[in-house]
C-alpha positions as CSV (number, residue, x, y, z in Angstrom):
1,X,8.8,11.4,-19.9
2,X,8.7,8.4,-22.4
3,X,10.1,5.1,-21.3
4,X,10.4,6.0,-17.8
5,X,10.3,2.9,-15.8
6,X,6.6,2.5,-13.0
7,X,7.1,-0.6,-10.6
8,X,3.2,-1.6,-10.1
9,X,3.4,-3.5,-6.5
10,X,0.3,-4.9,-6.0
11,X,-1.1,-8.5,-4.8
12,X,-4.6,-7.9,-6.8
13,X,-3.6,-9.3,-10.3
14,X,-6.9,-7.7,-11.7
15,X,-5.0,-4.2,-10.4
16,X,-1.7,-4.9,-11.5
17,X,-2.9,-5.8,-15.4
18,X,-5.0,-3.0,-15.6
19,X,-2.6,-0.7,-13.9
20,X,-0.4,-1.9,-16.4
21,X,-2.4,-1.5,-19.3
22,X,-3.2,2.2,-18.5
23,X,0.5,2.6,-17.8
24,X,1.8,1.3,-21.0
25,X,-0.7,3.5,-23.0
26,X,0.7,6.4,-21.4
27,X,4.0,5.4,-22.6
28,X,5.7,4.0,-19.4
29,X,8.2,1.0,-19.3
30,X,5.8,-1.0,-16.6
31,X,7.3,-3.8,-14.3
32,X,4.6,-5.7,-12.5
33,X,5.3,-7.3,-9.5
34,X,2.6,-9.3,-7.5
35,X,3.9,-8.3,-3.6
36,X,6.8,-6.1,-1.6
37,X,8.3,-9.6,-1.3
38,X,8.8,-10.4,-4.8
39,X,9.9,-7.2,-5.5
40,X,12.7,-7.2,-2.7
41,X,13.8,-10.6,-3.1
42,X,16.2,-9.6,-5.9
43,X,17.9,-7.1,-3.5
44,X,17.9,-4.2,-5.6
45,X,20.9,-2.1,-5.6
46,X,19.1,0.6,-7.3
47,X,15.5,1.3,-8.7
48,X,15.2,3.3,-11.8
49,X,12.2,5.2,-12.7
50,X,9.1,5.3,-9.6
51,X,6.9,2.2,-7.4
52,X,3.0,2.4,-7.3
53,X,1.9,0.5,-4.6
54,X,-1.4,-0.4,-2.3
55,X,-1.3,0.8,1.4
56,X,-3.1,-2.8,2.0
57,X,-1.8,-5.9,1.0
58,X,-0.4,-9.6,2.4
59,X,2.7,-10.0,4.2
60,X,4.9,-6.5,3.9
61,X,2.3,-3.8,3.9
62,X,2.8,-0.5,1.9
63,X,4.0,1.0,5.1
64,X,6.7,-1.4,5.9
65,X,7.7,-1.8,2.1
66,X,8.5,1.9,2.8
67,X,10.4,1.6,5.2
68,X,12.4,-1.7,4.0
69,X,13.0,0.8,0.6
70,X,14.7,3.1,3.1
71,X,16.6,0.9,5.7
72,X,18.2,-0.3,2.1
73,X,18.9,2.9,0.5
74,X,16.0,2.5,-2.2
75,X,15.5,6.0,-3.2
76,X,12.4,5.8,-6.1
77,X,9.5,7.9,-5.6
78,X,6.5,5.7,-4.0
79,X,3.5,6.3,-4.9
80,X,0.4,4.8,-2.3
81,X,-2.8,4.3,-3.2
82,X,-5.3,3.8,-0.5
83,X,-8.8,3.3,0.0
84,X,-11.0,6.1,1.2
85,X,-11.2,4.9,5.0
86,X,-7.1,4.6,5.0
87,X,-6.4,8.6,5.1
88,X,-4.6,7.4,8.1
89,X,-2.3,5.4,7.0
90,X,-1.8,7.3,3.9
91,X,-0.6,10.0,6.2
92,X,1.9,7.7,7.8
93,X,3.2,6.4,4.3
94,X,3.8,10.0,3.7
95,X,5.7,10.8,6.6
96,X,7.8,6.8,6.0
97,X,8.7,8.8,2.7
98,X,6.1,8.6,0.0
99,X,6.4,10.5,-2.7
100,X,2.4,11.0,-2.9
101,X,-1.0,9.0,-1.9
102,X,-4.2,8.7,-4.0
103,X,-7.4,7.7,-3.0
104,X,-9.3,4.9,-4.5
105,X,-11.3,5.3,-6.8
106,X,-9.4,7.5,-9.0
107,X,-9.5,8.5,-12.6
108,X,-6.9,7.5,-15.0
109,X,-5.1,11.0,-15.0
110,X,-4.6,11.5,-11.9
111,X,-2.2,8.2,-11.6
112,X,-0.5,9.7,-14.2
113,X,0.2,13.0,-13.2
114,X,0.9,11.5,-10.1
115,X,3.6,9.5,-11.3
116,X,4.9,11.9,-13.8
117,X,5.4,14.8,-10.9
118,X,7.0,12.1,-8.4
119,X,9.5,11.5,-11.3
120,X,9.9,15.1,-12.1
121,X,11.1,15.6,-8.1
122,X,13.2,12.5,-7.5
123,X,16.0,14.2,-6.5
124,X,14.4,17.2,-4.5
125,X,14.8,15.9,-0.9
126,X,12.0,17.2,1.1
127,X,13.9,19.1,3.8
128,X,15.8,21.0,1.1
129,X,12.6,22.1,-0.7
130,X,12.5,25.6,-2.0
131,X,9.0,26.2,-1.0
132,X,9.0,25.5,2.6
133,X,9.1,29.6,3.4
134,X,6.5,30.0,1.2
135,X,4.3,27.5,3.0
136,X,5.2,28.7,5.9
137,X,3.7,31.8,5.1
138,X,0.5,30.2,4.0
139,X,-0.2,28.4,7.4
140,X,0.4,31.9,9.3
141,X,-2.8,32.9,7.3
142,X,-4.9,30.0,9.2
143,X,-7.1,30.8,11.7
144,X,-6.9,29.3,14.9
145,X,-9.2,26.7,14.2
146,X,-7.9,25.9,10.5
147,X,-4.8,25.0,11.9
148,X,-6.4,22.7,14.5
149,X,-8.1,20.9,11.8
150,X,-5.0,21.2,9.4
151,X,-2.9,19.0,12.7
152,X,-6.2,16.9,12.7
153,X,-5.4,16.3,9.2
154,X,-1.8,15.3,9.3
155,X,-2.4,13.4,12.2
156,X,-4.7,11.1,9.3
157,X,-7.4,11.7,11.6
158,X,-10.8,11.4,10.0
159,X,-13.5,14.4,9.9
160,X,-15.6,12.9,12.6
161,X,-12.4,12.5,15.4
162,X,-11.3,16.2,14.2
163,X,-14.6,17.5,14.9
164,X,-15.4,15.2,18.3
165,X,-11.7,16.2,18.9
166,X,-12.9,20.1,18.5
167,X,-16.0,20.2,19.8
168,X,-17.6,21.2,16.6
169,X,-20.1,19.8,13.6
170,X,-18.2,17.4,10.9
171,X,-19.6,19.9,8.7
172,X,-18.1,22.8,10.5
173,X,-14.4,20.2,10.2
174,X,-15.5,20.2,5.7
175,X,-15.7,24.3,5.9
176,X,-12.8,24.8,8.0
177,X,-10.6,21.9,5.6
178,X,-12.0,23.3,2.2
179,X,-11.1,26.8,3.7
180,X,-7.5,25.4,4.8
181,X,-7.3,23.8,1.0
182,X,-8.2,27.5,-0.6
183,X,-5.5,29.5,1.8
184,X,-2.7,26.6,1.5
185,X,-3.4,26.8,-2.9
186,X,-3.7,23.0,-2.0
187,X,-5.1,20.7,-4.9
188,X,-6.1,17.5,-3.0
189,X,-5.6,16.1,0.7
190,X,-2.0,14.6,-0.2
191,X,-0.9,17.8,-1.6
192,X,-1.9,19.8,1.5
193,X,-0.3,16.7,4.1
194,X,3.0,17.1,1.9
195,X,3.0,21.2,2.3
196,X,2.4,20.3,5.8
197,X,5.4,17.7,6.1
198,X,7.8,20.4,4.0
199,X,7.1,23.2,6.2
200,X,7.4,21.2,9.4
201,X,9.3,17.4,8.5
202,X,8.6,16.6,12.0
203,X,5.3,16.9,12.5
């Protein structure tokens, strides 16, 4: 995975050098780029290697730089990273396309894997994934409620809507999710919204 090329998209310079720092230790080519704007400007023809990109920022969001990657044929992983209040619109940068979402803070490694699994599955559109009957089997193992919350969830509602929503205690919503996470074999709330979006691309 050497040399593979990160695009860090991101209007905090403190982020981008120590984004690109970190990067560049773990033996990626690193391209900085200080907004969508800048980045675009060039018109691109192609994009080797993956974007990391903020949800938030000036001008052309993280949502809408999604979407202008796609209305132009851009077809590099995207990787989000959001604040802990922004599950929301980390949920609809999924469903624009991205690749992944992380919530700030993070450690180090995560990024990493991150990015070195978005480049791994480049070329694996997500209606074609092989392990959409598996997941499908998964979510026939959720209660009635768990899949309630689980729609709550992809919906990037928060725990408090989901469990005013439901009738229920938030902490009743954390049992019901953490027991969702254990039946779905899902490692963090972006890898259970991306199960979600395989076995069902509409929802």
């Amino acid at each position: 995975m050497a040399n593979d090329v990160v695009h860090v998209v991101d209007d905090d310079v403190d982020v981008r050098k120590s984004l690109g720092f970190l990067l560049a230790t773990a033996d990626f080519a690193v391209r900085l780029h200080e907004s969508a704007t800048a980045f675009l400007a060039p018109e691109p023809k192609e994009i080797d290697g993956c974007i990391v990109t903020d949800v938030r920022m000036p001008g052309i969001d993280g949502i809408e730089f999604l979407r202008q990657l796609r209305a132009r044929g851009l077809k590099a992983p995207v990787i989000v990273m959001t604040g802990h209040a922004d599950v929301a619109l980390a949920v609809q940068a999924m469903k624009e396309g991205a690749a992944d979402f992380i919530e700030k803070p993070f450690d180090d490694q995560v990024l990493i894997d991150a990015i070195r699994s978005a480049l791994n599955h480049r070329s694996q559109p997500v209606a074609a994934h092989p392990q959409s009957a598996e997941i499908r089997k998964h979510l026939a193992t959720l209660s009635e409620r768990e899949r309630q919350v689980l729609d709550g969830l992809v919906s990037g509602l928060p725990n408090k809507t989901i469990a005013y929503d439901l009738g229920i205690s938030p902490r009743t919503v954390e049992i019901h999710r953490a027991n969702v996470m254990s039946k779905m074999g899902a490692s963090s709330l972006s890898h259970l919204v991306r199960m979600a979006l395989i076995a069902d691309p509409k929802s």
